[in-house]
C-alpha positions as CSV (number, residue, x, y, z in Angstrom):
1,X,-95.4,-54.6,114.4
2,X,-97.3,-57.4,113.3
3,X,-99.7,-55.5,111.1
4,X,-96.7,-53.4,109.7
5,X,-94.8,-56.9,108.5
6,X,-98.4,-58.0,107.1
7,X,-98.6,-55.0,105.1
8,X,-95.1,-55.2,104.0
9,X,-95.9,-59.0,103.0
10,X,-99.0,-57.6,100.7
11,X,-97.3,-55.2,99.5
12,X,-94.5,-57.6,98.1
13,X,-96.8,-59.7,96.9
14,X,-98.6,-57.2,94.5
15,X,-95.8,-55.5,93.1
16,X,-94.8,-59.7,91.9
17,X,-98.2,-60.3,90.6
18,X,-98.0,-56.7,88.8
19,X,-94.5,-58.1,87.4
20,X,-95.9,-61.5,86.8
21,X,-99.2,-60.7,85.1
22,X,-99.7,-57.1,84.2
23,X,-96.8,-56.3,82.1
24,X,-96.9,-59.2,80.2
25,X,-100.7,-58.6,79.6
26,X,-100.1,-54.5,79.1
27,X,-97.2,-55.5,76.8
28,X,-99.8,-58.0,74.7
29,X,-102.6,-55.1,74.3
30,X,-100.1,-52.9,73.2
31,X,-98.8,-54.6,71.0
32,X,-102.5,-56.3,69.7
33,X,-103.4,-52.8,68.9
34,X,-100.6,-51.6,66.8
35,X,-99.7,-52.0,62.9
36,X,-98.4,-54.3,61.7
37,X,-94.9,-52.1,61.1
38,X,-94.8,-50.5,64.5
39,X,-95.7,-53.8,66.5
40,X,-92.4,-55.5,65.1
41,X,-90.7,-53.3,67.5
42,X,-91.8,-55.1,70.0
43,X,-91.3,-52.4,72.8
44,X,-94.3,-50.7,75.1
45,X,-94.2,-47.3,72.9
46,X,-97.7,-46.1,72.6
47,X,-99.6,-46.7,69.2
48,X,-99.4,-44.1,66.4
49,X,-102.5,-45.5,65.2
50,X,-105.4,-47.6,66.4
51,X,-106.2,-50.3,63.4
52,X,-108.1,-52.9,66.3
53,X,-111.1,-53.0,64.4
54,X,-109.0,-53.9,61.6
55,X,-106.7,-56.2,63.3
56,X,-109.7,-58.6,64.9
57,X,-111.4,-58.7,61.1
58,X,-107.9,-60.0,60.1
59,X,-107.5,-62.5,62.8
60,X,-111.2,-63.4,62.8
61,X,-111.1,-63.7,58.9
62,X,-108.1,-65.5,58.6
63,X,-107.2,-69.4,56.6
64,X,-111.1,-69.0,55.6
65,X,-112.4,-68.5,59.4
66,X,-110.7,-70.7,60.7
67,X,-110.7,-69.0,64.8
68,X,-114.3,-69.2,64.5
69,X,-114.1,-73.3,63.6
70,X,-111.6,-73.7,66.4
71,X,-113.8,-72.3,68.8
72,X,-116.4,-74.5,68.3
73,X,-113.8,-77.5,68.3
74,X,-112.4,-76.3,71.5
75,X,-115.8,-75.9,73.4
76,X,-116.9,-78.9,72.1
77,X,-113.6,-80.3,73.5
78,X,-113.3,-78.8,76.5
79,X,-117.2,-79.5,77.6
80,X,-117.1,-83.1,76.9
81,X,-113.0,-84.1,78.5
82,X,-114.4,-81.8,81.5
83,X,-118.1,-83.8,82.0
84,X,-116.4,-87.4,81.3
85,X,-113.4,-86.4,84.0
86,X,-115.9,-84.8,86.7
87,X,-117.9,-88.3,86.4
88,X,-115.3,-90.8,86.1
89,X,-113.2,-89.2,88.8
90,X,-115.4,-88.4,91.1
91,X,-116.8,-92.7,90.7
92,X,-113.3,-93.8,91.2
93,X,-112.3,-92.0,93.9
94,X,-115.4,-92.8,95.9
95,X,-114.5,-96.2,95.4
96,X,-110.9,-96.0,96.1
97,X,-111.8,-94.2,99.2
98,X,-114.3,-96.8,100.5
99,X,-112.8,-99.8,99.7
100,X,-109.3,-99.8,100.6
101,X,-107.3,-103.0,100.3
102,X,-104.4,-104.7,97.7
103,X,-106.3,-103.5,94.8
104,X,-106.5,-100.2,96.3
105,X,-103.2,-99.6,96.6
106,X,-102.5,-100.5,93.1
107,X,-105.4,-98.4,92.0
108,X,-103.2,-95.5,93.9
109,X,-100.6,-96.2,92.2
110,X,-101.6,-95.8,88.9
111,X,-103.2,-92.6,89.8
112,X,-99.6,-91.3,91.5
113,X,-98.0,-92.6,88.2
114,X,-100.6,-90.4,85.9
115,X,-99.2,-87.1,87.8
116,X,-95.6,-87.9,87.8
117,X,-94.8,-90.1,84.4
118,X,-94.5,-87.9,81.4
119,X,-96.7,-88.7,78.3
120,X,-96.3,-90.8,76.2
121,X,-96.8,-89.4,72.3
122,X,-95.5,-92.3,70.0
123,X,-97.6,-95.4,71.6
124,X,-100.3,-92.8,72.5
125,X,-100.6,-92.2,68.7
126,X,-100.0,-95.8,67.8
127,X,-103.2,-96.9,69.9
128,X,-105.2,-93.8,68.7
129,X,-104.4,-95.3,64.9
130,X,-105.4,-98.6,66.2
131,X,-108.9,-97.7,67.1
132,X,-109.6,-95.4,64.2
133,X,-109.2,-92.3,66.5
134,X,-106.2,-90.2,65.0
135,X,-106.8,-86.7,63.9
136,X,-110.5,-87.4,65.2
137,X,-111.6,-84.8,67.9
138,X,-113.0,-88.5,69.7
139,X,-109.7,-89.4,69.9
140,X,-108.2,-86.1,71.8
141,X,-111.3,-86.2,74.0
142,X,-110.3,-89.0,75.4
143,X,-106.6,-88.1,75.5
144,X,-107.9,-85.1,77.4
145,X,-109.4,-87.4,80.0
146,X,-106.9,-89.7,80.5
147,X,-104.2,-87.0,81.2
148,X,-106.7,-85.1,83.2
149,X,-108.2,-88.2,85.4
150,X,-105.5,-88.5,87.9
151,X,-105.5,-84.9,89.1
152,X,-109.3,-85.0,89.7
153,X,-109.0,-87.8,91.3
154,X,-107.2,-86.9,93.9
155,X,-109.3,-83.6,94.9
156,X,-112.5,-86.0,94.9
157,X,-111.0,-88.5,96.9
158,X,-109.3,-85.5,99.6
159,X,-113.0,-84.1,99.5
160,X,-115.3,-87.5,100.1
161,X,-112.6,-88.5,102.9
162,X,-114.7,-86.0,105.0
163,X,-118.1,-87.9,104.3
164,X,-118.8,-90.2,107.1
165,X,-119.5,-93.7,106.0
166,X,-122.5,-93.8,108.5
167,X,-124.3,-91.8,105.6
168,X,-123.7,-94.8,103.2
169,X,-124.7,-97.5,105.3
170,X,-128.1,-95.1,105.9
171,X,-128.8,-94.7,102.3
172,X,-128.2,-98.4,102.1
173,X,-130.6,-99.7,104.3
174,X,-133.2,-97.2,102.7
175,X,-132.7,-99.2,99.3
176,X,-129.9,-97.1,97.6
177,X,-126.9,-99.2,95.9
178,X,-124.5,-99.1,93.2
179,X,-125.0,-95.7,91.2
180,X,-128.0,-94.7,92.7
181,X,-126.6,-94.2,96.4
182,X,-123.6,-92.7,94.9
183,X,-125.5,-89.9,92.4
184,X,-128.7,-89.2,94.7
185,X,-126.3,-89.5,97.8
186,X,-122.6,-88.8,97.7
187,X,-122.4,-86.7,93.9
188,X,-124.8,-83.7,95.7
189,X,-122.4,-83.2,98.3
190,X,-119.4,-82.9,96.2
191,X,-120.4,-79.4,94.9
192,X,-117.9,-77.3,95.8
193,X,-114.8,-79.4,94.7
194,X,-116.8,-80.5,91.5
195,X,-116.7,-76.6,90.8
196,X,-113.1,-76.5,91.2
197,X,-112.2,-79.0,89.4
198,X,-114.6,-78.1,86.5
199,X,-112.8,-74.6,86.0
200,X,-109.4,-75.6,86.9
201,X,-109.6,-78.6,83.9
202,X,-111.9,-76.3,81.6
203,X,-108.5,-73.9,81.4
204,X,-106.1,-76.4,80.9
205,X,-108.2,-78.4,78.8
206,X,-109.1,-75.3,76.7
207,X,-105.5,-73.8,77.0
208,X,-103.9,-77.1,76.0
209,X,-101.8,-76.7,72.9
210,X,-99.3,-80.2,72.7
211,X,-102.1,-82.7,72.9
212,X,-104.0,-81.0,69.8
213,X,-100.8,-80.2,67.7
214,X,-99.6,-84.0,68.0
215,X,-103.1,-85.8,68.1
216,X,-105.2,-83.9,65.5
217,X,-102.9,-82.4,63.1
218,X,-104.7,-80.6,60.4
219,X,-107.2,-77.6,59.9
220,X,-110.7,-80.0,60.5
221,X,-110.0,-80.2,64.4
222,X,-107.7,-77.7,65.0
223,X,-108.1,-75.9,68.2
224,X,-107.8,-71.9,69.3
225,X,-104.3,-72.7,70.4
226,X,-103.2,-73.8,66.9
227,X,-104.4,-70.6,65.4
228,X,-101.6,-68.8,66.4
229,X,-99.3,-70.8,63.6
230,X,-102.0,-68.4,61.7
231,X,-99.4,-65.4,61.3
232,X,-95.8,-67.7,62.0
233,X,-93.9,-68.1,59.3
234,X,-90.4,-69.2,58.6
235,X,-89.5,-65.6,57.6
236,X,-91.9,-63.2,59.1
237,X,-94.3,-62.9,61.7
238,X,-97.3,-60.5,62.2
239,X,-97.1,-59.7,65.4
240,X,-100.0,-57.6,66.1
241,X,-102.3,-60.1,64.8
242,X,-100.1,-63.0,66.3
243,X,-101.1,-60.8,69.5
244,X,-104.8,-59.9,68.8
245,X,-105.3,-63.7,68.4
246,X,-103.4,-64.4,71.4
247,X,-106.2,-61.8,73.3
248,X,-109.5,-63.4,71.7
249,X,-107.9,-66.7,72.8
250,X,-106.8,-65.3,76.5
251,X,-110.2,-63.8,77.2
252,X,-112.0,-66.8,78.5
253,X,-110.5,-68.6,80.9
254,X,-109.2,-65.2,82.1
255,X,-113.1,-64.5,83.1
256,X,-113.0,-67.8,84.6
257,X,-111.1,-66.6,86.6
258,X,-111.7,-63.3,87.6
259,X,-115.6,-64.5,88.3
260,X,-114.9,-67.8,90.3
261,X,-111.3,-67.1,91.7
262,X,-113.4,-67.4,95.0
263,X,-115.4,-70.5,94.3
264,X,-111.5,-72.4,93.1
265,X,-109.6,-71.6,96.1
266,X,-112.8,-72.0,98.8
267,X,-113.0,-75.7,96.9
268,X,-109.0,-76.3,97.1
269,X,-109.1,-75.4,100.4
270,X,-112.3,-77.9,101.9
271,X,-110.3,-81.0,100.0
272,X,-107.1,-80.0,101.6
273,X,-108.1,-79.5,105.2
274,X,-111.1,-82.8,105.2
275,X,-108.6,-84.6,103.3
C-alpha cells in the first residue's frame, strides 16, 4: 500500500514538472525553429520549414553583434557579483555566528530586512549617480551583491553553525587569527554550501533582467536579458528570433542545472539539517 501511494506521489509529480517545464520549453523550440510568418501563430504545429541556421545568424548578428557583447558583459557580471558575495557572505556570517550579542542581533536584522524589503530603484540610482557608478557595469556589480548578500548569508551562517568552536580555539593557539584562521581553517570546510550558493546566485545573477534595464540603460553594458528588446517593437514582434534568442540565453544556466542539480540540493540540505 505504501509503495502503491509512493508511486502514485511520483507519478503526480512528473506529469506537473512535464506541465511546468516541458511544454513551455517544447513550445519555445518550436517556435525558435520556425519562420518568421508561421511562428506568429504561436501554436505547437510542426514547422514547414527549418530556417535555424538562419534564425541563430539573425539573432547572433543582430544591432551590430550585440548578443555576443552581452555575453561577455554578463559573464563578466555574473563572475565577479558571485566571487565578491561567496567571500563577503561567507566573512559575515562566520562572524555573526561567533559572536553573538546586541550588535548581532542588529546585524540579523539587517540581513532579514535584505530578503523581505523590496528594492529600492530611485535612491539606488541616486547613490549610483553620486559615486560616478550609473550605467557603469561597476556600479551593477555591486547592486548584484548587495541584493544578493543576505541570501548567502544565511546558507553560510546555517552551514558554519555545525562547526564546533573547539576547532577555532585549536587553530588559535597554533597561531591562526583574523583572516588567516578563517580562510586556511573555516573557508575549506564550507565547500559544499559555497557550491550551492555559487550556482544558485550565478543563475539569478545571470538571469537577472530589472537590475540591468534600470541601472545600465544603453547598448555598452547591456546584458543577454536585454537582447530580447532585439525583435520587440511597438508594432511587430519576430517571434522566432525573439524565441531563438530566448534559447541561446536559456542554455546555460539550464546546464547548470542539469550537471550540478545533485551538488545544489545535497548543499541545501547539509545547511538545513546542521543549521
Amino acid at each position: 500500500m505504501r509503495a502503491l501511494k509512493r508511486f502514485s506521489a511520483e507519478t503526480i509529480a512528473l506529469l506537473v514538472a512535464t506541465v511546468v517545464f516541458l511544454i513551455p520549453f517544447s513550445f519555445m523550440l518550436l517556435t525558435a525553429v520556425k519562420d518568421q510568418v508561421q511562428s506568429a501563430d504561436l501554436d505547437f504545429a510542426w514547422p514547414t520549414s527549418w530556417p535555424v541556421v538562419q534564425n541563430l545568424i539573425e539573432v547572433i548578428e543582430a544591432r551590430d553583434y550585440l548578443l555576443l557583447r552581452a555575453y561577455v558583459n554578463s559573464t563578466i557580471l555574473t563572475v565577479a557579483s558571485v566571487a565578491l558575495i561567496v567571500v563577503f557572505a561567507a566573512m559575515a556570517a562566520f562572524v555573526l555566528q561567533r559572536r553573538v550579542g546586541k550588535v548581532g542581533k542588529v546585524a540579523d536584522f539587517l540581513v532579514l530586512s535584505g530578503l523581505v524589503i523590496p528594492p529600492a530603484i530611485v535612491p539606488t540610482i541616486w547613490l549610483l549617480q553620486g559615486l560616478g557608478l550609473f550605467k557603469t557595469l561597476h556600479g551593477l556589480i555591486l547592486v548584484e551583491v548587495a541584493y544578493g548578500l543576505s541570501y548567502a548569508v544565511l546558507l553560510f551562517r546555517a552551514f558554519i553553525a555545525a562547526i564546533p568552536r573547539e576547532l577555532d580555539e585549536a587553530a588559535q593557539i597554533d597561531g591562526c587569527a583574523g583572516f588567516t584562521l578563517f580562510f586556511r581553517v573555516i573557508f575549506p570546510l564550507l565547500r559544499p554550501v559555497t557550491i550551492t550558493v555559487i550556482l544558485t546566485t550565478s543563475v539569478a545573477v545571470f538571469n537577472d533582467f530589472v537590475n540591468p534595464l534600470y541601472f545600465t540603460p544603453g547598448d555598452e553594458n547591456a546584458t543577454v536579458q536585454l537582447t530580447l528588446y532585439n525583435f520587440q517593437s511597438q508594432y511587430s514582434t519576430q517571434w522566432n528570433l525573439l524565441f531563438m534568442d530566448i534559447v541561446l540565453i536559456t542554455i546555460p544556466p539550464l546546464l547548470l542545472f542539469v550537471f550540478f542539480n545533485r551538488k545544489i540540493v545535497d548543499g541545501m540540505t547539509a545547511g538545513a539539517i546542521k543549521g
